[in-house]
Structure formats: C-alpha cells, structure tokens
N, CA, C and O atoms as a MOPAC input file, in Angstrom:
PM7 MOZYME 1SCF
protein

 N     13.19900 1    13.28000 1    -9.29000 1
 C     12.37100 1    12.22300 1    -8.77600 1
 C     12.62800 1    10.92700 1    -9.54400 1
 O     12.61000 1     9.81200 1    -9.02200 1
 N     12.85800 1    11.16800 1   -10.77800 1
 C     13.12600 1    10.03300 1   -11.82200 1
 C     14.27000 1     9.24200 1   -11.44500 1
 O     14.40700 1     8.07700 1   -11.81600 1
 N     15.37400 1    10.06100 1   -10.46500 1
 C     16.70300 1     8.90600 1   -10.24700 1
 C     16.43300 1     8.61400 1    -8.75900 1
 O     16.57000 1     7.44900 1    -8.38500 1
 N     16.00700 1     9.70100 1    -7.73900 1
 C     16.15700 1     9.48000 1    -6.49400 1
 C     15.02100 1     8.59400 1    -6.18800 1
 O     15.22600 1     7.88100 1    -5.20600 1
 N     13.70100 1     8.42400 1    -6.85200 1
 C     12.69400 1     7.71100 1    -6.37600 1
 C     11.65300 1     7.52200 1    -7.62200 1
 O     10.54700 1     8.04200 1    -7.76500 1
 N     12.43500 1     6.50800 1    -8.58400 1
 C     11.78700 1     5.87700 1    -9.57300 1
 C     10.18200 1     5.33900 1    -9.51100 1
 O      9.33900 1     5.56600 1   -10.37900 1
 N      9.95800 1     4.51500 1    -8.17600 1
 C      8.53900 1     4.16700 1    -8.36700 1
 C      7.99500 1     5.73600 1    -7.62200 1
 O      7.10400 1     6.16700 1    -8.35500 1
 N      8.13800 1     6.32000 1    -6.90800 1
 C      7.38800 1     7.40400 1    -6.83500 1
 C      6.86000 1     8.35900 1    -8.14000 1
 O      5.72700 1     8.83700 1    -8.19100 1
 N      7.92100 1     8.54500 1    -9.20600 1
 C      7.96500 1     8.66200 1   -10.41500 1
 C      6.82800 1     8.49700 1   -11.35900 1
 O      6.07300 1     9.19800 1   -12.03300 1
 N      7.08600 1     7.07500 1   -11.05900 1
 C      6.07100 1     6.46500 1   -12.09000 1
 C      4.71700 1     6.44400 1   -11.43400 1
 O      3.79100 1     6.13400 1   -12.18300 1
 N      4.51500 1     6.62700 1   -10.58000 1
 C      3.06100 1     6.87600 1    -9.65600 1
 C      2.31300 1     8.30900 1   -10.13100 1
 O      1.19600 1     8.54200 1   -10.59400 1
 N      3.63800 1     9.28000 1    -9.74200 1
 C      2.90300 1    10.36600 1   -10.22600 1
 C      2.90800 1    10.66900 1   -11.41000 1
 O      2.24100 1    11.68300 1   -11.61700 1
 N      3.54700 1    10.07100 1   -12.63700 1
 C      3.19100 1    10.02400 1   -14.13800 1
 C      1.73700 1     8.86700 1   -14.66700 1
 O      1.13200 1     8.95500 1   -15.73500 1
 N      1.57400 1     8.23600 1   -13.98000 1
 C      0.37700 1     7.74900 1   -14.23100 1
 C     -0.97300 1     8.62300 1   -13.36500 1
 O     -2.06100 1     8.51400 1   -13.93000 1
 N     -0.96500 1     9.08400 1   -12.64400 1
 C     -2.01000 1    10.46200 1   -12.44300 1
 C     -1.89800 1    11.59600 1   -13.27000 1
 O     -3.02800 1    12.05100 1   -13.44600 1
 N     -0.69800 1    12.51700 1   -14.09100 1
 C     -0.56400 1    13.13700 1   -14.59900 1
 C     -0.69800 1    12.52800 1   -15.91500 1
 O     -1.80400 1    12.91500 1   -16.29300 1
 N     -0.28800 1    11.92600 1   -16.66300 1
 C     -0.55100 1    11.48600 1   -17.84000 1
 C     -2.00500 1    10.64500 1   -18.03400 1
 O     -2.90200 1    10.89800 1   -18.83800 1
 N     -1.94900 1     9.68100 1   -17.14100 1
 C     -3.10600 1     9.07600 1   -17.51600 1
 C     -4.38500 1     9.62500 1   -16.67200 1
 O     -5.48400 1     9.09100 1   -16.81800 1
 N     -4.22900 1    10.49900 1   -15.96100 1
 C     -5.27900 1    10.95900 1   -14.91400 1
 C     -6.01000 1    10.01100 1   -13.89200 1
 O     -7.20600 1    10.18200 1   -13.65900 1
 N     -5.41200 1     9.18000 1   -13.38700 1
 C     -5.91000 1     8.14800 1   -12.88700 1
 C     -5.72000 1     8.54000 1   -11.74700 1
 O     -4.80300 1     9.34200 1   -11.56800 1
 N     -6.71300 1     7.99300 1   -10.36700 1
 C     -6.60700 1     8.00200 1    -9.17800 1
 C     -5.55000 1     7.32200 1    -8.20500 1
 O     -5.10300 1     6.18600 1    -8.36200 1
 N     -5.26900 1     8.06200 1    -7.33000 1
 C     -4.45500 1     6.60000 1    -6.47000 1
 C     -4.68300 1     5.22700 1    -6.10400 1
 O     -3.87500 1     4.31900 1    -5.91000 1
 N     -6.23100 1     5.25600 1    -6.03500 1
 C     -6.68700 1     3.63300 1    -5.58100 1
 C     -6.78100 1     3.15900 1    -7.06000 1
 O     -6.12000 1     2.15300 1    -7.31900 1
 N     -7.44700 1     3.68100 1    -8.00400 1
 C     -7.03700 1     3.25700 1    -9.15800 1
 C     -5.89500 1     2.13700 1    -9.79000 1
 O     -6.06700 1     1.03400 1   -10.30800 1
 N     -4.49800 1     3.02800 1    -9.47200 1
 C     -3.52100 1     2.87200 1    -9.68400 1
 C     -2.78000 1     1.50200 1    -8.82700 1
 O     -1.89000 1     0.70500 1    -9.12100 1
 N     -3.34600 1     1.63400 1    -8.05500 1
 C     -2.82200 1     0.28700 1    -6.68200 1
 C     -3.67300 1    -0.62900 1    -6.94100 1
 O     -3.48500 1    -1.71000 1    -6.38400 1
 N     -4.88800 1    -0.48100 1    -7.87900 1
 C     -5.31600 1    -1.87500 1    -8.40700 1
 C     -4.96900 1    -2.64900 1    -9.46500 1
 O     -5.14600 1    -3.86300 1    -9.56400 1
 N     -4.24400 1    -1.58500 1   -10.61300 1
 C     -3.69600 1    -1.97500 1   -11.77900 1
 C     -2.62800 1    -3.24400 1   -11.85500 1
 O     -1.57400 1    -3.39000 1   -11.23700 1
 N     -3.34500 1    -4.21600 1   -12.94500 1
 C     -2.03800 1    -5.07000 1   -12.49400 1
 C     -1.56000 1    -5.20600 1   -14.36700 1
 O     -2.25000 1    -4.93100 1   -15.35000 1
 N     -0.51300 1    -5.59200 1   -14.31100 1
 C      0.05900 1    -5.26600 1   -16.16600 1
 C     -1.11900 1    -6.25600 1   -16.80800 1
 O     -1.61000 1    -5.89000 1   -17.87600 1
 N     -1.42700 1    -7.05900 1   -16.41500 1
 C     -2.69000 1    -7.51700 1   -17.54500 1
 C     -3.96000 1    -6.40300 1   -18.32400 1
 O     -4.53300 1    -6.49500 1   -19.41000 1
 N     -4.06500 1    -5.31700 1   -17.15800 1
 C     -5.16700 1    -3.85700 1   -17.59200 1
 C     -4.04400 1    -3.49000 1   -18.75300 1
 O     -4.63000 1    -3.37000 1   -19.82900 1
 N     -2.67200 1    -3.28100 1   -18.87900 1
 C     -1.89600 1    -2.52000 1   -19.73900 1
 C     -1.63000 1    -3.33800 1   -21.18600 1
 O     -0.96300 1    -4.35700 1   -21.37100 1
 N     -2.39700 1    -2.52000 1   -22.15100 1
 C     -1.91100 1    -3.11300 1   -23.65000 1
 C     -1.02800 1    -2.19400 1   -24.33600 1
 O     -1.53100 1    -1.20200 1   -24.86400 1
 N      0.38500 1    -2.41600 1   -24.40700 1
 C      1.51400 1    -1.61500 1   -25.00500 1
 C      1.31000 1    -1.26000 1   -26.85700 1
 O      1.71200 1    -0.38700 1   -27.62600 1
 N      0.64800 1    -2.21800 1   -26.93600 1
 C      0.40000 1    -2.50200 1   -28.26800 1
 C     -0.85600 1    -1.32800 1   -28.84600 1
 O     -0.80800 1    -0.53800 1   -29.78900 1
 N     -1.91600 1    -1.59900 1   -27.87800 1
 C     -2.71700 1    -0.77600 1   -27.93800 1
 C     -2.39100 1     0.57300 1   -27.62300 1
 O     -2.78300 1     1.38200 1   -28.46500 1
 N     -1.57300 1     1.20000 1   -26.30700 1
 C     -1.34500 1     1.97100 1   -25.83200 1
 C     -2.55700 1     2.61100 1   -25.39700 1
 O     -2.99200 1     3.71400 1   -25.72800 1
 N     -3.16400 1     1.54000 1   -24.40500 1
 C     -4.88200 1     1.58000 1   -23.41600 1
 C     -3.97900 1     0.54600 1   -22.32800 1
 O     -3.09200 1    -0.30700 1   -22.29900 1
 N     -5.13900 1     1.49700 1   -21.29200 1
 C     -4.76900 1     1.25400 1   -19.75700 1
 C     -6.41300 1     0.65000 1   -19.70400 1
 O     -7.33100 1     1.38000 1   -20.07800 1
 N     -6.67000 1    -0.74500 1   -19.20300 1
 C     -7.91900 1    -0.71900 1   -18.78400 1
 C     -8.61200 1    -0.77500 1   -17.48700 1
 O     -8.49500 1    -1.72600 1   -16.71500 1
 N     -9.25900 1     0.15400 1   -17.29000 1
 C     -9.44400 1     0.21200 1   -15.73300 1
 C    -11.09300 1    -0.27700 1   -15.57100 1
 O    -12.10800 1     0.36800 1   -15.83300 1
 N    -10.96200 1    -1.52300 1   -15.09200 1
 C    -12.40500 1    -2.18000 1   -14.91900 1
 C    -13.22900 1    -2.02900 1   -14.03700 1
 O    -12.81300 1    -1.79500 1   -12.90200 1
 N    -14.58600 1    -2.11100 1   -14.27600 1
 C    -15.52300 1    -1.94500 1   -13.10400 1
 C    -14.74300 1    -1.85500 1   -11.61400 1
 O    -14.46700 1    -0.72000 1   -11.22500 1
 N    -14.43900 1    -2.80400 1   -10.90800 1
 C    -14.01800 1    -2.78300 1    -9.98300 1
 C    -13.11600 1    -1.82400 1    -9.39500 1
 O    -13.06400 1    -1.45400 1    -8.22200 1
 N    -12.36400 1    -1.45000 1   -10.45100 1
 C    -11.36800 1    -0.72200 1   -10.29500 1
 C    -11.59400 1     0.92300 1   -10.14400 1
 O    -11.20500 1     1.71300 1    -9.28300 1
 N    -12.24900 1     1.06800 1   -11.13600 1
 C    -12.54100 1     2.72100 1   -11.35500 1
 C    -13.48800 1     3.61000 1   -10.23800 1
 O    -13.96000 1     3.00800 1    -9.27400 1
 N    -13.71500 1     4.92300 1   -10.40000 1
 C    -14.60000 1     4.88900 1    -9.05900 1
 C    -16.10400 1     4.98300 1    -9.65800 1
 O    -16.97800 1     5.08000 1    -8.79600 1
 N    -16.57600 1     4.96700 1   -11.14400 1
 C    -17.56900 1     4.99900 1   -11.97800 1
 C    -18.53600 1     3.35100 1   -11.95100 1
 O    -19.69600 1     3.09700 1   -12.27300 1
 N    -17.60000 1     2.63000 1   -11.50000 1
 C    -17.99900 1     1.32700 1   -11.70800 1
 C    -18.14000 1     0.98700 1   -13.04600 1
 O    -18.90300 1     0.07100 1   -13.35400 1
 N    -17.47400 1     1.63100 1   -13.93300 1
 C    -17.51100 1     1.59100 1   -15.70300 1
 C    -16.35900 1     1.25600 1   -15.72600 1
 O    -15.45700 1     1.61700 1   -14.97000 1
 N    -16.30800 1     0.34500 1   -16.84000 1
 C    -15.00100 1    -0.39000 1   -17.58700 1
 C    -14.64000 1     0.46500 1   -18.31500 1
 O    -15.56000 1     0.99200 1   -18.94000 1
 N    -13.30500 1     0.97700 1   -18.57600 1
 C    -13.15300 1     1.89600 1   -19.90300 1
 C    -11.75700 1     2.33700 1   -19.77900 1
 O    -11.22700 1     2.76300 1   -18.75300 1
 N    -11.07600 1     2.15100 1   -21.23900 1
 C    -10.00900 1     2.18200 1   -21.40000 1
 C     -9.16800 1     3.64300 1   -21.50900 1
 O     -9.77400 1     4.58600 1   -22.01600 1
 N     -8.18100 1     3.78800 1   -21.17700 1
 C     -7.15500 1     5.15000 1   -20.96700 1
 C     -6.25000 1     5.02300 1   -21.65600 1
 O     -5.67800 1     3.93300 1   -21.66600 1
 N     -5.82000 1     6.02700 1   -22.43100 1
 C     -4.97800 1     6.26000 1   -23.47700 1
 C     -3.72400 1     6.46100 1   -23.00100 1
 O     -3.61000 1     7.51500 1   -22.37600 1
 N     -2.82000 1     5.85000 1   -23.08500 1
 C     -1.44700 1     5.61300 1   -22.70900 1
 C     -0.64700 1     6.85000 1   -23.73000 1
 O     -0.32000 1     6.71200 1   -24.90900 1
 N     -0.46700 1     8.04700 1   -22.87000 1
 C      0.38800 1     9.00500 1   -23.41400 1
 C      1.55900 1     8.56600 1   -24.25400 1
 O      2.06100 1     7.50300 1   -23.88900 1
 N      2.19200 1     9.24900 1   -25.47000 1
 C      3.83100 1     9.20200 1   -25.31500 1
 C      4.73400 1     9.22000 1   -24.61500 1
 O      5.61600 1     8.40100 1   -24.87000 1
 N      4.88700 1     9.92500 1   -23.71000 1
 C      5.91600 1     9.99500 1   -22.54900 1
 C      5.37100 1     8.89400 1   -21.32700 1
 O      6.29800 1     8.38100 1   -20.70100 1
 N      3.81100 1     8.42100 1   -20.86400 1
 C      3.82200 1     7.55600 1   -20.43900 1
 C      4.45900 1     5.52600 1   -20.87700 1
 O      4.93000 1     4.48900 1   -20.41000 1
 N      3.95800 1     6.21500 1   -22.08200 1
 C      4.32900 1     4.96300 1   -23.01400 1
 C      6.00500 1     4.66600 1   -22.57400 1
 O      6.08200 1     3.57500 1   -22.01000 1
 N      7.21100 1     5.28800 1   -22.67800 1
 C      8.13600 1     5.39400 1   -22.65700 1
 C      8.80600 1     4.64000 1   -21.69300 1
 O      9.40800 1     3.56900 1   -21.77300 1
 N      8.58900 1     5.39400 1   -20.77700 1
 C      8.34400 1     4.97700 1   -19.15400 1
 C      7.99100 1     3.70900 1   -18.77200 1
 O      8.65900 1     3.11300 1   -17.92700 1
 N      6.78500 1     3.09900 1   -19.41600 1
 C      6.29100 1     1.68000 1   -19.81600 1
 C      7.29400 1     0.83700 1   -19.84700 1
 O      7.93900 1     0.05200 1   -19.15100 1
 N      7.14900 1     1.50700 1   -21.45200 1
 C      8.59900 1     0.74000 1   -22.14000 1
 C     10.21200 1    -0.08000 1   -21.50300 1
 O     10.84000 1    -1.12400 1   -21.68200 1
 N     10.31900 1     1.32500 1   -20.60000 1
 C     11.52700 1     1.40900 1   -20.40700 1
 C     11.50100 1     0.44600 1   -19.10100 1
 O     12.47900 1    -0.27700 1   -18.91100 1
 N     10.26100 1     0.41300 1   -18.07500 1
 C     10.44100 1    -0.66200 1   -17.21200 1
 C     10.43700 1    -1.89400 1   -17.83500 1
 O     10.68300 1    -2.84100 1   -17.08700 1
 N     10.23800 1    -2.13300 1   -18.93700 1
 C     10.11200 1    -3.34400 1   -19.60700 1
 C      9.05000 1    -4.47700 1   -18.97000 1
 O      9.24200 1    -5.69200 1   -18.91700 1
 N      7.79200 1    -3.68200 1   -18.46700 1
 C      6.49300 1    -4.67800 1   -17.69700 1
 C      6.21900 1    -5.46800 1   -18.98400 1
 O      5.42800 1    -6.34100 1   -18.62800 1
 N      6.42800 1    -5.59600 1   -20.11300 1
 C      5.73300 1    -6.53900 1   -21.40800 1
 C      7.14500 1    -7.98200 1   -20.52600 1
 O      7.04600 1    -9.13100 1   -20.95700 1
 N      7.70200 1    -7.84000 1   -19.96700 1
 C      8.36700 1    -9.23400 1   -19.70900 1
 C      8.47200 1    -9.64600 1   -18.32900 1
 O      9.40000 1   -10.24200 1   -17.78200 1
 N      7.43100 1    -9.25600 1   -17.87300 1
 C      7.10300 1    -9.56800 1   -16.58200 1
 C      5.90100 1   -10.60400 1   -16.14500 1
 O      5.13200 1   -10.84600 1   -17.07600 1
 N      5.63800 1   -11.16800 1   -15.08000 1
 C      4.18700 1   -11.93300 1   -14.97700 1
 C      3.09300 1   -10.63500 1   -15.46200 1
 O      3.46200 1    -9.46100 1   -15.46300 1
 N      1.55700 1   -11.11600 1   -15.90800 1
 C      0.68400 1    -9.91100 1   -16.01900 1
 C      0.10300 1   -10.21700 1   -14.76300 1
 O     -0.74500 1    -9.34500 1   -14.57700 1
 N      0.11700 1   -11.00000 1   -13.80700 1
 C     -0.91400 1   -10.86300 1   -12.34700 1
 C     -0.01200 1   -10.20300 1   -11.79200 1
 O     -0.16500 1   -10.36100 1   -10.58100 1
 N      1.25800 1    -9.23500 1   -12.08400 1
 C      1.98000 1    -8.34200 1   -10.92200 1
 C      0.95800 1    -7.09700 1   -10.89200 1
 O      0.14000 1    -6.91500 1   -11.79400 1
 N      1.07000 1    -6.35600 1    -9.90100 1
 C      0.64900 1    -5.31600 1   -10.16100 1
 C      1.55700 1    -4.47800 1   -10.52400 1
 O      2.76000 1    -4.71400 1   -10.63200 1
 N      0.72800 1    -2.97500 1   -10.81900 1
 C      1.82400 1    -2.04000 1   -12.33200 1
 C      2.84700 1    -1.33900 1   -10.91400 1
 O      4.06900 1    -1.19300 1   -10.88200 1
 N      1.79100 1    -0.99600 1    -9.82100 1
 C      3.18200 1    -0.28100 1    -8.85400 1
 C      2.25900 1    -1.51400 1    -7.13600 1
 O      1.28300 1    -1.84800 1    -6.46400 1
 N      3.70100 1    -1.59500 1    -7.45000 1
 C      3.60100 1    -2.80100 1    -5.70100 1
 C      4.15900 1    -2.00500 1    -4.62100 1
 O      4.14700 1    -0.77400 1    -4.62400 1
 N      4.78800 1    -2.92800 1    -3.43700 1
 C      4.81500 1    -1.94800 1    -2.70600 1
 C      6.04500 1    -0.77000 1    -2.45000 1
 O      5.99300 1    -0.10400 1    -1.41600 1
 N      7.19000 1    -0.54100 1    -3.47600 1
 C      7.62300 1     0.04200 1    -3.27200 1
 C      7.81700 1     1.08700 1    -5.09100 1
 O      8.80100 1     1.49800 1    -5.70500 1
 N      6.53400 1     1.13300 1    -5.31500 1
 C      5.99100 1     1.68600 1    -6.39700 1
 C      6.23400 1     1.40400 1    -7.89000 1
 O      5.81100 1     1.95900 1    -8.90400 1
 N      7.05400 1     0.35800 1    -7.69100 1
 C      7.60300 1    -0.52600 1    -9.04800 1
 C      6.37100 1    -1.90900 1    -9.49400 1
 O      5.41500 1    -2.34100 1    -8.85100 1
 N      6.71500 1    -2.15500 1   -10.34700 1
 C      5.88400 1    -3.42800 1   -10.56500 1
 C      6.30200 1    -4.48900 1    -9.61900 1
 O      7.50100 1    -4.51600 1    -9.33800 1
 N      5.50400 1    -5.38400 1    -9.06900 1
 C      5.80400 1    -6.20000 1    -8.49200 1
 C      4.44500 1    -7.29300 1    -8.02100 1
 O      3.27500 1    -7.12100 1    -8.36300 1
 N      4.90100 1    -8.29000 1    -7.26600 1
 C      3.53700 1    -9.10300 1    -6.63100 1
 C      2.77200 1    -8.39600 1    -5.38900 1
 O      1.71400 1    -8.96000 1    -5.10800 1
 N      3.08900 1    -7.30100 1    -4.61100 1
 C      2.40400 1    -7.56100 1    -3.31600 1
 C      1.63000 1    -5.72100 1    -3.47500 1
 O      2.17600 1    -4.70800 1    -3.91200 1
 N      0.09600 1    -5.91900 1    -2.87500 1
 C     -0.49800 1    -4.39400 1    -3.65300 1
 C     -0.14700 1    -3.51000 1    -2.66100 1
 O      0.31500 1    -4.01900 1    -1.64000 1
 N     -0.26600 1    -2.11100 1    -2.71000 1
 C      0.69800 1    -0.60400 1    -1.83300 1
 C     -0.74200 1    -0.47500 1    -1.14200 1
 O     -1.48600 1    -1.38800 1    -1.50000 1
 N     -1.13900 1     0.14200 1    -0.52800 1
 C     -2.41900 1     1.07000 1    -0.34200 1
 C     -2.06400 1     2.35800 1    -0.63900 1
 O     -1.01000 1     2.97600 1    -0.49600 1
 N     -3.38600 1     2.71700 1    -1.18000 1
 C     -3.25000 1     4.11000 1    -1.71000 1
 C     -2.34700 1     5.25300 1    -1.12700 1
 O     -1.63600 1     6.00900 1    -1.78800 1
 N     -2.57500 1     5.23000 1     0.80800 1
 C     -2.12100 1     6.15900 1     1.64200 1
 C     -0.73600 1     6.00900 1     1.37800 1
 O     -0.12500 1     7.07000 1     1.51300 1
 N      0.03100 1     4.93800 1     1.01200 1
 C      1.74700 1     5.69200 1     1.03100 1
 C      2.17600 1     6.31700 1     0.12200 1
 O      3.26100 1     6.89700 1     0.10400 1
 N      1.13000 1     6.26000 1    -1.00200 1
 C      1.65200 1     7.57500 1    -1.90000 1
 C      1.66700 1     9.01400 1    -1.66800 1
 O      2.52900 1     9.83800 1    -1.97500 1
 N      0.44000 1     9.17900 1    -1.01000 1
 C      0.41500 1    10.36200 1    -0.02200 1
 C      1.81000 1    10.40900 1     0.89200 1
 O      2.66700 1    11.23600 1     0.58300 1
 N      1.98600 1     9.68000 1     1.80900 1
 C      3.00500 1     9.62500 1     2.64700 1
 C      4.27900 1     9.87500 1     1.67500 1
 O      4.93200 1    10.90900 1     1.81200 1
 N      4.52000 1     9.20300 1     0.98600 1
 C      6.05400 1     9.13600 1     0.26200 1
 C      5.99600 1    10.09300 1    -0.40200 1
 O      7.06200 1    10.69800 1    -0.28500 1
 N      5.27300 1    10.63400 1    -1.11200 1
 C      5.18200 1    12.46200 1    -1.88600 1
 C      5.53800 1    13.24600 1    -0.70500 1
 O      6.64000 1    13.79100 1    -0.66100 1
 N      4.73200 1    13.34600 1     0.22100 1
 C      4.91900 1    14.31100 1     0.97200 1
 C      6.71300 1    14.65000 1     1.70000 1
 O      7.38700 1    15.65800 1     1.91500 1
 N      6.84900 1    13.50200 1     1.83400 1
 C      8.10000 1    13.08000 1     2.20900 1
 C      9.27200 1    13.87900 1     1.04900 1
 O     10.01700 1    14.83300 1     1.27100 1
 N      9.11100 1    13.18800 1    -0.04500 1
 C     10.15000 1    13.67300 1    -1.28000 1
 C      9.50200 1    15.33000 1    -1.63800 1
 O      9.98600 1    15.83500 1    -2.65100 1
 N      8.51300 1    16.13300 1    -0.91500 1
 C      8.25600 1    17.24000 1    -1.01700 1
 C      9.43900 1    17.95300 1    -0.25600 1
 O     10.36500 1    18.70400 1    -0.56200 1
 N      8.93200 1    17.32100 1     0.94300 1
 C      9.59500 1    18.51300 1     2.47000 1
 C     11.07500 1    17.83400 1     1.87100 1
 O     11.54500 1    18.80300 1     1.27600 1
 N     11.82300 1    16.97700 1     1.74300 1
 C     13.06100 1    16.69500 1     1.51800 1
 C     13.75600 1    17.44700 1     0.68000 1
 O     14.98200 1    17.33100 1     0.67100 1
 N     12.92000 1    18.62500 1    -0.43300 1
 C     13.20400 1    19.32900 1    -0.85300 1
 C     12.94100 1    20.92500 1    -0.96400 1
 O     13.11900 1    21.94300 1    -1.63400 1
 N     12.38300 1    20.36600 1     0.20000 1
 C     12.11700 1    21.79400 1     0.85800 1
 C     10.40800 1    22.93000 1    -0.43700 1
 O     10.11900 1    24.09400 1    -0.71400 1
 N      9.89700 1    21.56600 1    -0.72400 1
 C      8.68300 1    22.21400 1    -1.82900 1
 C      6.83900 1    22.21700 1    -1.03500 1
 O      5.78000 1    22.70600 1    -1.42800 1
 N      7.36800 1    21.10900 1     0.66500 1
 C      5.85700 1    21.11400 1     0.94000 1
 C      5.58400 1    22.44300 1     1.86300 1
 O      6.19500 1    23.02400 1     2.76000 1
 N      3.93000 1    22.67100 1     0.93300 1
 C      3.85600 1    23.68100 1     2.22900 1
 C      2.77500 1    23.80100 1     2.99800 1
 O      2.38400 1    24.84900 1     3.51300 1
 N      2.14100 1    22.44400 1     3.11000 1
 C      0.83500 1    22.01800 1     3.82300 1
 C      0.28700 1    21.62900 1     3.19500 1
 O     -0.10000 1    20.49200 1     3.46200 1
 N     -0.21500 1    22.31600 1     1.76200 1
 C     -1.50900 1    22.04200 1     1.00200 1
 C     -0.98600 1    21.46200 1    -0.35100 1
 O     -1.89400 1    20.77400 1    -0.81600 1
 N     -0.02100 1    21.45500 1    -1.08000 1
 C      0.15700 1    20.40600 1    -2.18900 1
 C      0.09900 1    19.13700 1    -1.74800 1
 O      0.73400 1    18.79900 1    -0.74900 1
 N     -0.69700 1    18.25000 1    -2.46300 1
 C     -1.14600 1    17.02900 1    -2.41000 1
 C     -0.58200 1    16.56000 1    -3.67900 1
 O     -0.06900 1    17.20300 1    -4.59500 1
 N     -0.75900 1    15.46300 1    -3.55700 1
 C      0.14200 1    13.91900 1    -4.75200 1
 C     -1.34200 1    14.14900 1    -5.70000 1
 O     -1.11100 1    14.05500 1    -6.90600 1
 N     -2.76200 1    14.42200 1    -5.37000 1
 C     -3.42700 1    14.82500 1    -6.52100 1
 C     -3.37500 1    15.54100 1    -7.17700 1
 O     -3.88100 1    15.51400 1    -8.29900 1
 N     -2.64100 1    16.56700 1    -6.61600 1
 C     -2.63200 1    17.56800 1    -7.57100 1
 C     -1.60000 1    17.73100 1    -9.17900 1
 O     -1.52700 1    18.66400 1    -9.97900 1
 N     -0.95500 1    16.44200 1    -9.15100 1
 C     -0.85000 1    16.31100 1   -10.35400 1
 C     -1.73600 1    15.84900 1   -11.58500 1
 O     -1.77300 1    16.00300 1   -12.80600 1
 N     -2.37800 1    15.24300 1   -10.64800 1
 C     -4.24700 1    14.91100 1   -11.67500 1
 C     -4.77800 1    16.32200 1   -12.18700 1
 O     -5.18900 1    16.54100 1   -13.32600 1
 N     -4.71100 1    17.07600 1   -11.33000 1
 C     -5.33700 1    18.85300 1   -11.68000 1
 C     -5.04800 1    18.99800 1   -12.88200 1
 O     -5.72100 1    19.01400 1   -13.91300 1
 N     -2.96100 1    19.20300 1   -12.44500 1
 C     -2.45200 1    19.68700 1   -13.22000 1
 C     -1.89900 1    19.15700 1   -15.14700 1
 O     -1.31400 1    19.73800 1   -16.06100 1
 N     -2.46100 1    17.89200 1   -14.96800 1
 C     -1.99900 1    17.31700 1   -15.86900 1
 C     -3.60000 1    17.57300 1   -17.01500 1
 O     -3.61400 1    17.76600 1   -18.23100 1
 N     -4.51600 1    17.49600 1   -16.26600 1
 C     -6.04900 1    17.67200 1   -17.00900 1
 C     -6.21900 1    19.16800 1   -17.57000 1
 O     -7.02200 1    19.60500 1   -18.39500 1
 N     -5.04800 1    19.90100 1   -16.74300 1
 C     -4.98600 1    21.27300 1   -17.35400 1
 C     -4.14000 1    21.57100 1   -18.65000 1
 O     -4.35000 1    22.30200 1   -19.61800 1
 N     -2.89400 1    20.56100 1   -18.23500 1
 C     -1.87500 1    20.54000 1   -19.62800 1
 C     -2.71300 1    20.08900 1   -20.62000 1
 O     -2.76700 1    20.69800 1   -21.68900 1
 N     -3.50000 1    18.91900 1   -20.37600 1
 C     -4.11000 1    18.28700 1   -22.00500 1
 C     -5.20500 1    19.20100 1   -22.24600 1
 O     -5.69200 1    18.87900 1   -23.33000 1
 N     -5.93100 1    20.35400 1   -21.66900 1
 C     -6.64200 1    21.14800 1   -22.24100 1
 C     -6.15300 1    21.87100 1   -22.88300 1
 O     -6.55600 1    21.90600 1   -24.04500 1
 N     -5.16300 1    22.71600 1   -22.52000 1
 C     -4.46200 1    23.91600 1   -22.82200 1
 C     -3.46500 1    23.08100 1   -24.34600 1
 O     -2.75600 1    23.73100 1   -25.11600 1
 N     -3.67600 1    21.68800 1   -24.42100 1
 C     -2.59900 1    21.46000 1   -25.49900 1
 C     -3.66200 1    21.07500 1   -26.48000 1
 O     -3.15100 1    21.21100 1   -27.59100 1
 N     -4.73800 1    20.71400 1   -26.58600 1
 C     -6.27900 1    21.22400 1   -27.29900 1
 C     -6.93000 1    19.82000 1   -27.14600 1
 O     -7.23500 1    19.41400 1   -28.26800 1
 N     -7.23300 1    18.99000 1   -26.23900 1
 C     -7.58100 1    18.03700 1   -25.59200 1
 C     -9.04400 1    18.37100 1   -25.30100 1
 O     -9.00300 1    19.21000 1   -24.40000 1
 N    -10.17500 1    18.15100 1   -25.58800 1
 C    -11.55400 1    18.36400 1   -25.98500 1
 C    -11.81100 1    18.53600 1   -24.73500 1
 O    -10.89700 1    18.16000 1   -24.00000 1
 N    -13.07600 1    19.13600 1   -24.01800 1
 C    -13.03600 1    18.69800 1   -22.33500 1
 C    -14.19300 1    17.69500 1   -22.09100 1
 O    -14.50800 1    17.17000 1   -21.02300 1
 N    -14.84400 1    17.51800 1   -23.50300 1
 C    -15.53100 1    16.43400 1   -22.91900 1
 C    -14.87000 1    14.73800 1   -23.04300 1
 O    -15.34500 1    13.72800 1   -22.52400 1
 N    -13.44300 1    14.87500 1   -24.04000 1
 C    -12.78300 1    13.77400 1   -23.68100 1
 C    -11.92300 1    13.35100 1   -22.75700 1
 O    -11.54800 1    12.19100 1   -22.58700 1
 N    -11.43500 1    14.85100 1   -21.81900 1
 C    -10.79800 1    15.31800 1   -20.21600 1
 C    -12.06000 1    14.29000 1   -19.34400 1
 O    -12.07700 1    14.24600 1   -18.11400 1

C-alpha cells in the first residue's frame, strides 16, 4: 500500500496509530500537527467529543510525517486532501471507504465486511496488548 497508494497509506496509519476517525482526519490541517511535540491536535470542532485534546504522534507515525516533509509546507493545507496527500482542497470522509475497498478487492482481501475502520480496532488492540493503559486507549 506504501508504494502503490501512498495517501491511502497514510490515511490508514493515522487511524491505526493515532486512532483517529475518518472525518477527523479530513479535517486535520498541518497547523493541528506539532513534529516537535509529536501531538496531533484535534479541536473541538473537529473531534466527535467536542473536546480539544491532543494525540500522541507514534514512532512509526512520526516517520511517515517526517518523511512527507509537511514541516515545509503551508500549515492551512490539510494533512490528507483530495487524493490523500497533503494538500489545499478537503476529501470527504466517504472516499476513504471507497478507495480501501477498492485496494481491498484489487487484491483479492475484501470480503464484504472489512471496513477502513477496522484498523482503528485493530490498532487500539496492538497498543493494549503492547501495555498501553486502557484508560489512556
């Protein structure tokens, strides 16, 4: 997924690492992202809590960060635009659905019921099982 469909990539590493939602994620614009800090801030508006509160930018998310090099970009882009890269213009949530599903069956992995959330599941399961508190899950 990392060579054939980079912003898909990075879509589903920010649900898995950072556990963030899809609408979430399509609101983020690199000004929420402090590299320095390694916090994602997802503001009132944004979150579905209506609470401001910052997300801990994994190692391997960090990387990924890094490696798009968003610290030299405008910060009013958003983090994934519309073809899941940083850019100016925002995605709606639904083509991430659509474009997962797509890079599923293309590999012959969909089978009705895996969903693009379910890397949120699965990723809230890795940071338990790796001793991740569950009241900080």
């Amino acid at each position: 997924m990392k060579e054939k469909d980079p912003g898909l990539y990075l879509f589903t590493r920010l649900i898995f690492h950072a556990f963030l939602r899809p609408k979430e994620i399509t609101e983020l614009r690199l000004q929420n992202i402090n590299l320095r800090k390694r916090t994602i801030l997802i503001e009132t508006h944004i979150g579905k809590n209506s609470k401001q509160l910052p997300v801990v930018i994994t190692k391997p998310l960090y990387a990924l960060l890094k490696e798009l090099k968003i610290h030299k970009l405008p910060e009013y882009y958003y983090l994934c635009s519309s073809d899941f890269l940083p850019g100016e213009r925002k995605v709606h949530p639904n083509r991430f659905s659509e474009r997962h599903r797509k890079a599923l069956k293309a590999n012959k992995l969909y089978d009705g019921r895996l969903y693009g959330y379910a890397w949120k599941h699965t990723g809230n399961i890795n940071a338990y099982e790796a001793g991740v508190d569950i009241v900080s899950l």
